[in-house]
C-alpha positions as a printed NumPy array, in Angstrom:
array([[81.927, 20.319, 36.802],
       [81.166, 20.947, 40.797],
       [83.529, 18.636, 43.23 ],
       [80.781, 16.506, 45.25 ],
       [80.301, 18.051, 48.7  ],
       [81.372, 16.204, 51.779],
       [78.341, 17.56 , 53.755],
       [75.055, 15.263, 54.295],
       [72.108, 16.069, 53.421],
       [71.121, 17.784, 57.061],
       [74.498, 19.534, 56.726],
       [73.901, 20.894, 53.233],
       [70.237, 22.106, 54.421],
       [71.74 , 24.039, 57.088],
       [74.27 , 25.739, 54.932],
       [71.405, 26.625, 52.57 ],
       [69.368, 28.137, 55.317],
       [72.299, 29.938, 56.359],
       [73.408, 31.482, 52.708],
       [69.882, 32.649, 52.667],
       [70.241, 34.667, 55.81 ],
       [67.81 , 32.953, 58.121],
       [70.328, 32.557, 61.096],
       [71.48 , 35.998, 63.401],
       [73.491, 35.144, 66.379],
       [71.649, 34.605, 69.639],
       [74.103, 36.169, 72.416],
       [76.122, 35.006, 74.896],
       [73.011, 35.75 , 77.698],
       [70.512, 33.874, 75.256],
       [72.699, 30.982, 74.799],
       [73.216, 30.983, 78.922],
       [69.531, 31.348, 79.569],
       [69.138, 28.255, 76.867],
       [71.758, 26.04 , 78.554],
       [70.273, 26.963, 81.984],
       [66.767, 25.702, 80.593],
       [67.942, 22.687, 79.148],
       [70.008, 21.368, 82.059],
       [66.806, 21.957, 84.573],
       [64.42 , 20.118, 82.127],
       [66.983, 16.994, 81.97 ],
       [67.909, 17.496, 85.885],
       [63.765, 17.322, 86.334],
       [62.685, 15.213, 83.538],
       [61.867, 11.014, 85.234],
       [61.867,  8.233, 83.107],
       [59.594,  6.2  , 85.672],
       [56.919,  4.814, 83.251],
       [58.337,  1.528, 81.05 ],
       [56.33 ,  0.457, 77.645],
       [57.297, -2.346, 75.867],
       [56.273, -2.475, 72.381],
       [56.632, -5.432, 69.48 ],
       [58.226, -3.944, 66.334],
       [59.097, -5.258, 62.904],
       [62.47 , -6.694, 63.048],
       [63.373, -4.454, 59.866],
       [61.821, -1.344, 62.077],
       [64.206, -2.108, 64.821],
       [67.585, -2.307, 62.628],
       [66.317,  1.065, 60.643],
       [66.236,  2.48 , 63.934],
       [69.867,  1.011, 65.605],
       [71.411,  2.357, 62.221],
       [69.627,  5.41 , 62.463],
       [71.13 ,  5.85 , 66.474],
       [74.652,  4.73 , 65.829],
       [74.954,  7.227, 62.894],
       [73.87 ,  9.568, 65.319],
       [75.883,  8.239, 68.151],
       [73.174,  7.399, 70.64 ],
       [70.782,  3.981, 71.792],
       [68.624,  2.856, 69.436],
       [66.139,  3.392, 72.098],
       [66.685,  6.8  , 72.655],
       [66.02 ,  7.447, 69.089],
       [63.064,  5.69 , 69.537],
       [61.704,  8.049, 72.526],
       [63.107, 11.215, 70.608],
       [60.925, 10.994, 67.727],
       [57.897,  9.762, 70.035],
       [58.676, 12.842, 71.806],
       [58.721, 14.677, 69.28 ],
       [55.558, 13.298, 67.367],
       [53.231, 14.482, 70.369],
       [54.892, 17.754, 71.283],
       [54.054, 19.065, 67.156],
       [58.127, 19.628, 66.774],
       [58.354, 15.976, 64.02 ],
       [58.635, 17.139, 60.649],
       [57.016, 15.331, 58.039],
       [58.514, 13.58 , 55.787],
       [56.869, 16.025, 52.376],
       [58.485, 19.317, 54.07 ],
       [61.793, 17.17 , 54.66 ],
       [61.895, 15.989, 51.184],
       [61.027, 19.934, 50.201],
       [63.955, 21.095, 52.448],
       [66.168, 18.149, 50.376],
       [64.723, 19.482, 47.279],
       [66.194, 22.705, 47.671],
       [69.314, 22.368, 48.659],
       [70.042, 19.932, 46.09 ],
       [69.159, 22.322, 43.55 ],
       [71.062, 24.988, 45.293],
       [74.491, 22.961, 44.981]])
């Protein structure tokens, strides 16, 4: 019988992706050029435009539990996956659940 692993799900899918040889190392001047992109894009990026929106109650505590799992505000959750939505980068939730699919068969 297998000992349950201690990994989450998002854990166990990278493992899988890994034992299936989809990662290569990216190099110290890749991971520089990277770290040098990311800092100017948060050094340039304003947050000058406020929205309010009106939520389900039961939206708004999925999404605090979702942040403090994840160690960040509930509203910065929020904006990630907003973000994310309109720049094509979301994944939806039938390729997630595919992802979850294998690596549960895979353990």
């Amino acid at each position: 019988m297998k000992a349950k692993s201690k990994l989450s799900k998002e854990e166990r899918i990278l493992e899988a992706s890994f034992a299936e040889g989809n990662w290569k190392s990216a190099g110290k001047a890749e991971v520089e050029r990277v770290r040098r992109g990311v800092k100017a894009q948060l050094e340039n990026a304003k947050k000058d435009t406020q929205v309010n929106l009106r939520l389900p109650s039961e939206l708004v505590e999925l999404a605090r539990a979702g942040a403090a799992k994840h160690g960040m505000p509930y509203q910065t959750l929020i904006a990630s996956v907003i973000h994310k939505f309109f720049t094509n980068q979301f994944v939806e939730r039938e390729k997630w659940e595919e992802l979850l699919d294998r690596v549960s068969k895979a353990s």
